[in-house]
N, C-alpha and C positions, 0 to 999 in steps of 0.2 A: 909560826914564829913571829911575825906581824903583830898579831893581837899579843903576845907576850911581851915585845916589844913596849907595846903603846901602854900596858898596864904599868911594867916598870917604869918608864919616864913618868907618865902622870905620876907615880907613887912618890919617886924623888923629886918631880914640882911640888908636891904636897907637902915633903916633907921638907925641903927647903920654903916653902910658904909659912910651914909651922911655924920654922926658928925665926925667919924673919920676923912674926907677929910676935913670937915670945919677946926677943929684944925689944919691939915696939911697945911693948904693954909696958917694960920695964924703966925704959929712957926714952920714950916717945920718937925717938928717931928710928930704930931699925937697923937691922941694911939692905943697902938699897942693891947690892950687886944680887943677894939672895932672891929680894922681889924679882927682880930682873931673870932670875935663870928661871926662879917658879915657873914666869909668866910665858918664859920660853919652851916650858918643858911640857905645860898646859896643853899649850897651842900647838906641839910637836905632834903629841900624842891625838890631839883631834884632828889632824890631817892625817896622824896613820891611821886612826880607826875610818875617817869619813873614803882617803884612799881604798881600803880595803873593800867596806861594803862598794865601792864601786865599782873594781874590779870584779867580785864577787857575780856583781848583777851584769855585767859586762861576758859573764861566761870563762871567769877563770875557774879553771877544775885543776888539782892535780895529779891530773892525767897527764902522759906527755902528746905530744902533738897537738893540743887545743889550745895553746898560748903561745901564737903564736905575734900577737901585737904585746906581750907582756914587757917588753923592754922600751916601749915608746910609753907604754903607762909611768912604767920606774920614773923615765925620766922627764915627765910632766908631774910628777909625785916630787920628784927632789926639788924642781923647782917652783912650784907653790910651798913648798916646807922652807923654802931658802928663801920666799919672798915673806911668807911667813912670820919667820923669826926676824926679819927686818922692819917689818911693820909692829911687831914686836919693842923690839927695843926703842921704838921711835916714838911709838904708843906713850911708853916709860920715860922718855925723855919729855913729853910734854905732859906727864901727868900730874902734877900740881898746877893746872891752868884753873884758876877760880872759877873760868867758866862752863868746869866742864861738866858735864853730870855723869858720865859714862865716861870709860878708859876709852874705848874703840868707836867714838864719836868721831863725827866730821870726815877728813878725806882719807883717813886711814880706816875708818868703821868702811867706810863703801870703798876701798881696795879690796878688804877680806874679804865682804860678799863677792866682788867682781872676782878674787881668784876661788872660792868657795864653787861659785856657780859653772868655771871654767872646767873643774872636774867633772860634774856632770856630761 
């Protein structure tokens, strides 16, 4: 379910990423709520898939009796996905900074790795 999960979100950031660039081609503005949910949905979906395989290599089977830490994973999964999506939109909110060269620059680029690394 997990992996079907995480395709359908990525599928709908994709396709709200589409319309956004279509308006953008059209009127050079966009919308920006649409960028905004893409970039949420993106980032959704790769903390459920990078979740998964870690569980995965962690020894989740299912089988029943062998997950038995599976509910303290869930809830370090929810909350990297909820620090996530804040670093997310925050990314969005200083995205037109002239200086920037990358969206995930500066102290939000090194949050994501630091929660990225904390799955492991």
């Amino acid at each position: 379910w997990a992996l079907s999960i995480a395709g359908a979100v990525l599928f709908l950031g994709k396709i709200f990423g589409t319309i956004h660039w279509t308006y953008y081609n059209s009127d050079g503005e966009g919308i920006k709520a649409l960028d905004v949910i893409a970039d949420i949905c993106v980032m959704l979906s790769q903390v459920t898939l990078a979740s998964l395989l870690i569980t995965v290599a962690h020894g989740y089977t299912l089988l029943p009796g062998k997950n038995e830490d599976l509910d303290i994973i869930v809830l370090m999964v929810f909350m990297i996905g909820v620090i996530h999506v804040l670093l997310a939109g925050f990314g969005k909110i200083t995205d037109d900074a002239a200086h920037k060269w990358h969206e995930y620059e500066g102290p939000v680029g090194w949050v994501i790795i630091a929660c990225r690394m904390a799955l492991a």
